[in-house]
C-alpha positions as CSV (number, residue, x, y, z in Angstrom):
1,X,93.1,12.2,57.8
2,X,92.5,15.7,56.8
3,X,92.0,16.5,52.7
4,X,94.7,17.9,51.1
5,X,91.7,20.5,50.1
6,X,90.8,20.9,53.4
7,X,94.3,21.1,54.4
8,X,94.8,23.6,52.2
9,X,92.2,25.7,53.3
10,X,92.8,25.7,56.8
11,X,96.7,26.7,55.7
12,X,95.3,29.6,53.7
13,X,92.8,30.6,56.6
14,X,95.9,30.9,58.9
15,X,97.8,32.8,56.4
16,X,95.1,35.5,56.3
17,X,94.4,35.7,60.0
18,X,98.3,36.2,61.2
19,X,98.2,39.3,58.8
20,X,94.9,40.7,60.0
21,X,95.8,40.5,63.6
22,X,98.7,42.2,63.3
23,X,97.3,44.7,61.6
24,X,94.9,44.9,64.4
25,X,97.0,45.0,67.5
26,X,99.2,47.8,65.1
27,X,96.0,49.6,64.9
28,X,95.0,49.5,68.6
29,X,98.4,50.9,69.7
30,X,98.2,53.6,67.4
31,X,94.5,54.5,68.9
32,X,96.2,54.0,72.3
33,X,99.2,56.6,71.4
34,X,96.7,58.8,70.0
35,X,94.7,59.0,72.7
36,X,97.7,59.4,74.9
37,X,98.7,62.0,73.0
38,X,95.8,63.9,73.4
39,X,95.1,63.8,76.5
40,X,98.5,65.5,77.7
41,X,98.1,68.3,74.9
42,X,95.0,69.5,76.8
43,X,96.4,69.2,80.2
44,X,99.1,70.7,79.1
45,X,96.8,73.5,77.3
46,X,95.1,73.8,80.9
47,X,98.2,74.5,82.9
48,X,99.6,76.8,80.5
49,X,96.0,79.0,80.3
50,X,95.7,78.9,83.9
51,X,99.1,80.0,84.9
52,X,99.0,82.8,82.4
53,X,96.5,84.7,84.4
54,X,97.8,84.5,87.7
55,X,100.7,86.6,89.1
56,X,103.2,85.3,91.8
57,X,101.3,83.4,94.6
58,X,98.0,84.3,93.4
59,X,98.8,88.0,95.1
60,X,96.7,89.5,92.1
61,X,93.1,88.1,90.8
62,X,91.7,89.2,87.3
63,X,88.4,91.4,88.4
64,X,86.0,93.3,86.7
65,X,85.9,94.3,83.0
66,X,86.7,97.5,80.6
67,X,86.8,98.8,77.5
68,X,89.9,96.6,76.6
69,X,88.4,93.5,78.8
70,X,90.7,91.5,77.2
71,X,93.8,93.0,78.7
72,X,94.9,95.7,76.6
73,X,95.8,95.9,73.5
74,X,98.9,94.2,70.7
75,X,101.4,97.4,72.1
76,X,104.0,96.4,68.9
77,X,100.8,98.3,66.8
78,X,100.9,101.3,68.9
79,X,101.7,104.5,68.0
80,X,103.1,105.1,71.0
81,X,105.3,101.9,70.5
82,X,108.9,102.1,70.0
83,X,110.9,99.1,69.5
84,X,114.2,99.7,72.0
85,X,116.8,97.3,71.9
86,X,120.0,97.2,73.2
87,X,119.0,99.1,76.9
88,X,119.8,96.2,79.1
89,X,123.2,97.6,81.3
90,X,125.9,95.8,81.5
91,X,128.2,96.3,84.1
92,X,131.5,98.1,82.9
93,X,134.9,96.0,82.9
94,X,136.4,98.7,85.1
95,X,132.9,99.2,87.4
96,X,133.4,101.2,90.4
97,X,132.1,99.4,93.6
98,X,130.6,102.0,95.9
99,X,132.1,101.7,99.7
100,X,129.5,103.7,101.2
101,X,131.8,104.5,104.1
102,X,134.3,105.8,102.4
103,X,132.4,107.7,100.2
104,X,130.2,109.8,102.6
105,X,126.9,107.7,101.3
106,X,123.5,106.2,102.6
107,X,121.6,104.2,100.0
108,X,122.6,100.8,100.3
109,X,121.7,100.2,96.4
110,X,122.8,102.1,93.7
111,X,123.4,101.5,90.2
112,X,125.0,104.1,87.8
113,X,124.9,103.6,84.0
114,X,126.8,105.5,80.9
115,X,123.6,105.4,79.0
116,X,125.9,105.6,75.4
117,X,128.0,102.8,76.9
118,X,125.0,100.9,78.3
119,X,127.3,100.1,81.1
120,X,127.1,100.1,84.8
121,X,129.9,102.1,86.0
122,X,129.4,102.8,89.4
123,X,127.4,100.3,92.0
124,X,126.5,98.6,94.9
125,X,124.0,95.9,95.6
126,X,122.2,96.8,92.3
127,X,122.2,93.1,90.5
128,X,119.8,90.3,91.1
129,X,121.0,88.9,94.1
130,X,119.9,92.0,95.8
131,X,116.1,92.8,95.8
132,X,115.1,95.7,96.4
133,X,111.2,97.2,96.8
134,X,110.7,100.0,93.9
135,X,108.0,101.6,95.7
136,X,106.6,104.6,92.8
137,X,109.5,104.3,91.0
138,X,107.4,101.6,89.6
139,X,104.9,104.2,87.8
140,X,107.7,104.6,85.0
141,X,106.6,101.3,83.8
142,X,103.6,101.9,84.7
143,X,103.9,104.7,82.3
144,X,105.0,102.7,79.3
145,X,102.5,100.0,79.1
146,X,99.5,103.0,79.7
147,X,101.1,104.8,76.4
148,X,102.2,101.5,74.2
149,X,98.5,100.2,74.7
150,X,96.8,103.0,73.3
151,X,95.6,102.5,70.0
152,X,95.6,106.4,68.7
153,X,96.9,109.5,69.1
154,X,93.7,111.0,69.6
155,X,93.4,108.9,73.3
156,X,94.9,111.2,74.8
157,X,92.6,113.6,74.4
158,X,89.9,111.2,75.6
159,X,88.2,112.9,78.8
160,X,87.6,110.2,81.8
161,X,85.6,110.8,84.7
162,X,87.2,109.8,87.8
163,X,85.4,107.2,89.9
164,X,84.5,107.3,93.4
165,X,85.6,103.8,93.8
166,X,89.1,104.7,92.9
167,X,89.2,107.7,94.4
168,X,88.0,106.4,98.0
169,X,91.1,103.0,97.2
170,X,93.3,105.2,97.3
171,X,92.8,107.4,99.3
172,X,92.2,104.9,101.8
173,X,96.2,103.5,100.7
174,X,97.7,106.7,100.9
175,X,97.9,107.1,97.1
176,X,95.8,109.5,96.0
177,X,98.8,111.8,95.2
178,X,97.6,115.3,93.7
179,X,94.0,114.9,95.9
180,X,91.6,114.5,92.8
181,X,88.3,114.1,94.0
182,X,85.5,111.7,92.3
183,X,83.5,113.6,89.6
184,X,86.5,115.2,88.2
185,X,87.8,115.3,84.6
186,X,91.3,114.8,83.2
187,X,92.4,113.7,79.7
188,X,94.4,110.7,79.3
189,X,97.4,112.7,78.4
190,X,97.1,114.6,81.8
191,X,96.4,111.3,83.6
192,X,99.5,110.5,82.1
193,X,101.2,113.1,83.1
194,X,99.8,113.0,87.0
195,X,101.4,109.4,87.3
196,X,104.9,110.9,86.6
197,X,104.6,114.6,87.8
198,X,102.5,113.8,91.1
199,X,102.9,110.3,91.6
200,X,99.6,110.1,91.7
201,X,98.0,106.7,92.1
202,X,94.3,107.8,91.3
203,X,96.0,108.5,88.3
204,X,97.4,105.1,88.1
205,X,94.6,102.8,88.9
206,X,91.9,104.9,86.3
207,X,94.4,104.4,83.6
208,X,94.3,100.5,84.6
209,X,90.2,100.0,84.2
210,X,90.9,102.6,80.9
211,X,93.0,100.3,79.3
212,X,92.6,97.0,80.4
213,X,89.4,96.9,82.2
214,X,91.2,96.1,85.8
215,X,94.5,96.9,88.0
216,X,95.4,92.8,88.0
217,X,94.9,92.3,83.9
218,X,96.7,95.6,83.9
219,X,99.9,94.7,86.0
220,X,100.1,91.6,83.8
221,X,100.8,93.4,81.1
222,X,103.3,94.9,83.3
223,X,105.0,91.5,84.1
224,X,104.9,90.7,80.0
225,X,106.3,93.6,79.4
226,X,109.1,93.1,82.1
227,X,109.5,89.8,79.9
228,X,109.9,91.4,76.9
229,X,112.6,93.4,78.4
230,X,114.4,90.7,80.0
231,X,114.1,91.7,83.4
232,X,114.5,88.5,85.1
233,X,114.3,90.4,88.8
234,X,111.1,92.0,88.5
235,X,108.0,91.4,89.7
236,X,104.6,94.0,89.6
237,X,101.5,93.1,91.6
238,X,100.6,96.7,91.5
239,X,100.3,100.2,89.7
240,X,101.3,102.2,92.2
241,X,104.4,100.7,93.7
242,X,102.3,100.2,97.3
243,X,104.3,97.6,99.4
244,X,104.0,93.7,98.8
245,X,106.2,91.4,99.6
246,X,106.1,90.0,95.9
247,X,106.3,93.5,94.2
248,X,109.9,93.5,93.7
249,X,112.8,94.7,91.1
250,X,116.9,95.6,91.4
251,X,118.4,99.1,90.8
252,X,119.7,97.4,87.2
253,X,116.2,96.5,85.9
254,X,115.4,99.4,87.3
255,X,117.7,101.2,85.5
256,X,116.7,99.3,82.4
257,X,113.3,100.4,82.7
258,X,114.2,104.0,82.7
259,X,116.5,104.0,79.8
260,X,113.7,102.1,77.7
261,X,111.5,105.4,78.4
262,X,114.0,107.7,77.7
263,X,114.5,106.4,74.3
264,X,111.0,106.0,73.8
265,X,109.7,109.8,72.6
266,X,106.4,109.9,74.0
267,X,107.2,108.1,77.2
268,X,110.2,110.9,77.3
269,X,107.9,113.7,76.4
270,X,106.1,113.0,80.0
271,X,109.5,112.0,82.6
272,X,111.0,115.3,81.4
273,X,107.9,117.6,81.3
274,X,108.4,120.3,84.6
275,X,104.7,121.0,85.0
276,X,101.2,120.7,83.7
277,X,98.0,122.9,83.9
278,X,95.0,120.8,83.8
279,X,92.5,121.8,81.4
280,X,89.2,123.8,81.8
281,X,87.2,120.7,81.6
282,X,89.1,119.3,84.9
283,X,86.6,121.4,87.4
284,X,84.6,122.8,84.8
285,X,82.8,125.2,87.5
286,X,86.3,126.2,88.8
287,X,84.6,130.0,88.2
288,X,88.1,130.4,86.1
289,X,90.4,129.0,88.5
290,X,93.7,127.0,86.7
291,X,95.2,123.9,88.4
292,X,99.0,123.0,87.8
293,X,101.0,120.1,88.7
294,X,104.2,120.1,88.8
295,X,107.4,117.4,88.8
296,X,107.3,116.8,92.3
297,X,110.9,115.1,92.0
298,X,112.6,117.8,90.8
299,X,110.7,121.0,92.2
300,X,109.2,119.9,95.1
301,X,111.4,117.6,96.8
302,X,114.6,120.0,97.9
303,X,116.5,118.5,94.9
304,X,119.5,120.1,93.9
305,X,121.5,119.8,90.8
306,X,124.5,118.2,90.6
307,X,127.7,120.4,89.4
308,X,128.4,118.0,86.6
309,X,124.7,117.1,85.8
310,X,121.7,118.8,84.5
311,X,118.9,116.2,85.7
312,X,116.2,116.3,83.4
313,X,113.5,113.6,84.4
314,X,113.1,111.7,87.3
315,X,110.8,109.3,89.7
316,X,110.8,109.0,93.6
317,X,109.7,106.5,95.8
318,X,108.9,105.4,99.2
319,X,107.0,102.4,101.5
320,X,107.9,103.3,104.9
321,X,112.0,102.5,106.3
322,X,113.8,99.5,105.6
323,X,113.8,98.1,109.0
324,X,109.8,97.9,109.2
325,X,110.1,96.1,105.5
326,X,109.6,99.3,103.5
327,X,111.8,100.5,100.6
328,X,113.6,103.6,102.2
329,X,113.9,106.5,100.1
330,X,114.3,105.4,96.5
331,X,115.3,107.8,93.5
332,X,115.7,107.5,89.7
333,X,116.7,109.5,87.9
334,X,118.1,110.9,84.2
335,X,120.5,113.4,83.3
336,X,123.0,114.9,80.9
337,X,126.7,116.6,81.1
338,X,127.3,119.6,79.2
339,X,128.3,118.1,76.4
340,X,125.2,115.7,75.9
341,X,126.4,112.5,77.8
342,X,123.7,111.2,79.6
343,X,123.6,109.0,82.8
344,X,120.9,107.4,84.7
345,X,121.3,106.9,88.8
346,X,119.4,104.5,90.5
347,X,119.5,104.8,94.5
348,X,117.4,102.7,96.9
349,X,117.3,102.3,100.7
350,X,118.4,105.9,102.0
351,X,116.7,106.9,105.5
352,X,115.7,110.6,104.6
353,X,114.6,112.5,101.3
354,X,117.4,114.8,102.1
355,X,120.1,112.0,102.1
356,X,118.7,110.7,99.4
357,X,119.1,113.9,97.4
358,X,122.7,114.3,99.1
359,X,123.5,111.1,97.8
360,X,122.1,111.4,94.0
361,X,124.3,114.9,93.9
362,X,127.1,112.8,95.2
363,X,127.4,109.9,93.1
364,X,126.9,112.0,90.0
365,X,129.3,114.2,90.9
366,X,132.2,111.7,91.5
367,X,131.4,108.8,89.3
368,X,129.6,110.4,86.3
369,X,132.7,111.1,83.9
């Protein structure tokens, strides 16, 4: 028979140890949780760093490094940054659907917007259910990201020597636009300017390794900037605007993207400039020889001027027809009536430059009221 001293005892020794394994088992689950816990925060840290630097289907890898090797620049500190809100069209309660037939026209996509209204007033197969290929009218964006990731004013003075690397790209792509040649010298404010004027893709890709030390870190600050937008159909893998099949957009982000430059100043100050004369340090043994570019769009092109619009800035582009997979003749473009209204026309798809010219003039004239 056990002692009530030793039967006391062995009560008191189970009284301490139900406590103390309960408090162990609590402290093993928590350990467990923890761990748990841990272990999908870095996974989930891993995914969300390795997606960030890829674009669509791995089309674009991150190569080589810059000056900004980190990809560019915070754009909101920019001096060339303006915050632009409320661009996005809507489409107008009483929107015009364009018959093509019946009204004489051959771009399949077209998209129309009262820039005071914000509205799309006139359209056809411009929203997000029909893709279309932007071809150079990509270099408007291209445009905005060089410009709201420069850091001063006085970059644009900044002379850069064109490389032969570049050069040969893309002139082996068909880009090379005004013909520079490697060795050649152009500011960044006339690089600038040769994206828009000249559509120039040398232009382009030098601005790229400028600014963010490579074409793929640069088109992802494309596609962030896209997001920041809230263009939910558009896709860059590109510059230039050069055909792939993931290098996409729709005449209303299109649209959007053009109104966001025009009512950025500086981005503005290039889409409407007519011409430029490159600077004597371009060919510095030119033996006085002066080299101008000029707005391709609007001079060069057989563009006529609408009877109700004065169009003030614009951006072509092409891939090759729209049966071989190509973009057709695209066109966007921005004008003003005579009493200040301004409009912005986006056209895609048409088989010639002249009928996509004949068509800008067109749509302007009847739609733009």
């Amino acid at each position: 028979m056990q002692s009530p001293m030793n039967e006391y005892k062995s009560k008191t020794d189970r009284s301490i140890l139900r406590p103390a394994l309960m408090l162990a088992v609590l402290i093993s689950i928590l350990l467990v949780l923890t761990l748990v816990f841990f272990i999908i925060v870095k996974v989930s840290g891993t995914l969300t760093s390795n997606d960030s630097d890829d674009i669509d289907n791995g089309a674009v890898t991150e190569d080589g490094d810059g000056e900004n090797a980190d990809g560019g620049n915070d754009h909101a500190s920019s001096p060339f940054y303006t915050s632009v809100s409320n661009f996005y069209p809507s489409y107008a309660p009483d929107e015009s659907l364009v018959s093509l037939a019946n009204a004489g026209l051959n771009s399949p996509n077209i998209a129309l917007v009262d820039v005071s209204a914000n509205q799309i007033i006139a359209s056809s197969k411009s929203g997000k259910s029909n893709i279309i290929f932007p071809a150079s009218m990509t270099k408007v964006m291209t445009l905005i990201v060089a410009l709201e990731n420069l850091t001063s004013e006085k970059q644009l003075q900044e002379k850069i020597t064109l490389d032969a690397a570049v050069v040969d790209k893309m002139v082996a792509e068909g880009s090379s636009g005004y013909g520079f040649k490697a060795g050649e010298v152009l500011t960044v404010d006339e690089l600038l300017h040769a994206v828009i004027l000249y559509s120039d893709g040398t232009a382009c890709l030098t601005l790229a390794n400028y600014i963010a030390g490579s074409e793929a870190k640069f088109v992802k600050l494309m596609n962030d900037k896209a997001t920041e937008m809230g263009l939910q159909n558009t896709l860059f893998q590109n510059t230039t605007g050069l055909h792939h099949q993931y290098h996409y957009s729709t005449c209303q982000d299109i649209a959007a993207i053009m109104m966001y430059a025009m009512k950025n100043p500086h981005c503005a100050r290039i889409m409407t400039a007519q011409s430029l004369t490159l600077g004597s340090h371009f060919r510095p043994n030119n033996d006085g020889d002066t080299y101008t570019m000029y707005n391709q769009a609007l001079h060069t092109s057989k563009f006529t001027q609408p009877n109700k619009i004065t169009v003030t800035a614009a951006k072509t582009g092409y891939t090759g027809q729209l049966e071989d997979d190509g973009s057709g003749y695209c066109f966007v473009s921005y004008g003003k009536t005579r009493d200040g209204k301004a409009f912005i026309l986006v056209t895609a798809g048409a088989a010639t430059v002249a009928l996509r010219n004949q068509d800008t003039v067109a749509i302007y004239d009847k739609y733009a009221k």
